[in-house]
ZALONU-935614 format. One record per residue (C-alpha): x negated, y, z; residue number from 1. Coordinates in nm, 3 decimals. Each point is the difference from the previous one (the first is absolute). Layout:
<rs>
c1, c2, c3, seq
X, Y, Z, NUM
...
</rs>
This chain:
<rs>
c1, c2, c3, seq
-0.631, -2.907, -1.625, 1
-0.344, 0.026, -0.135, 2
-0.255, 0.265, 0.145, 3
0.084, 0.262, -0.270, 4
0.339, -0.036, 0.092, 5
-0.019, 0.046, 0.368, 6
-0.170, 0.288, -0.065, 7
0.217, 0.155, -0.236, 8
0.250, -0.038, 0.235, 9
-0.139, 0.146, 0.310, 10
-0.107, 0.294, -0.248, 11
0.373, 0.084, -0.081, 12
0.098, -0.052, 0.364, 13
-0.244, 0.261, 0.099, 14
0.125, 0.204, -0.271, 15
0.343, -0.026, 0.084, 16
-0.107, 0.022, 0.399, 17
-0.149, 0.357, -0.085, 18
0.265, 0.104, -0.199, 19
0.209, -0.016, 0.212, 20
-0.201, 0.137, 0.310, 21
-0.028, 0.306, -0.173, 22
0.406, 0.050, -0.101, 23
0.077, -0.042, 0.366, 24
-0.315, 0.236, 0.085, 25
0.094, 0.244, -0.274, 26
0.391, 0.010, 0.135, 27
-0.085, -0.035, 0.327, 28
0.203, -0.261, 0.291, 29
0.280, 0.201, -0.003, 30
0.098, 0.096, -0.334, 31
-0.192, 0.346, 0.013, 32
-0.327, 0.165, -0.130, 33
-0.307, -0.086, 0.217, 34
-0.048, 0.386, 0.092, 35
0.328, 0.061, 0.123, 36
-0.074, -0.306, 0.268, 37
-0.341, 0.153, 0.066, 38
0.173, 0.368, 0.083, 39
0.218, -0.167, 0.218, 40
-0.227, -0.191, 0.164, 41
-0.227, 0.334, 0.037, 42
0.373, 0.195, 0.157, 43
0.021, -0.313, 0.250, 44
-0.264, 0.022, 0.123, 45
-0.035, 0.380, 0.055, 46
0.340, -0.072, 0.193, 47
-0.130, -0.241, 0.173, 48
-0.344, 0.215, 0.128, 49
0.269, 0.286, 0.089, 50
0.139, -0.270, 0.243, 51
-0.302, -0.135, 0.165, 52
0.049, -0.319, -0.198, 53
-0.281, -0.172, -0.201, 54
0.101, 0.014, -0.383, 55
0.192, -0.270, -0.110, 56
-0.256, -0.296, -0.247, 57
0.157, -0.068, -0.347, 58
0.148, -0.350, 0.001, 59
-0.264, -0.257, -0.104, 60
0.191, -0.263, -0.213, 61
</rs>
C-alpha cells in the first residue's frame, strides 16, 4: 500500500474504533443506560459508608 492508502486506512479504523467506543459507552457494559450504573454506584456506596466500608471503585476495564 502506498502512503495515501495507509492512511486512508488507519482513518477508517479510527472511525470505526470510535464508533464503536461510543455504542458501548452510550449502552453502557451491561446492557443499561449509563445513569442507571452511576445511581447505583452512588446507592453502593452510601451502603457501604453506613457500614464503615470505603465505597466500592467502578471497574476499570
Amino acid at each position: 500500500m502506498g502512503p495515501l492508502g495507509e492512511s486512508l486506512f488507519c482513518f477508517l479504523s479510527m472511525s470505526i474504533h470510535r464508533q464503536i467506543f461510543t455504542q458501548q459507552y452510550e449502552i453502557g457494559r451491561y446492557g443499561r443506560r449509563q445513569e442507571e450504573i452511576l445511581v447505583e454506584h452512588r446507592m453502593m456506596a452510601m451502603i457501604a459508608s453506613k457500614d464503615g466500608r470505603r465505597p466500592p471503585q467502578p471497574v476499570q476495564t
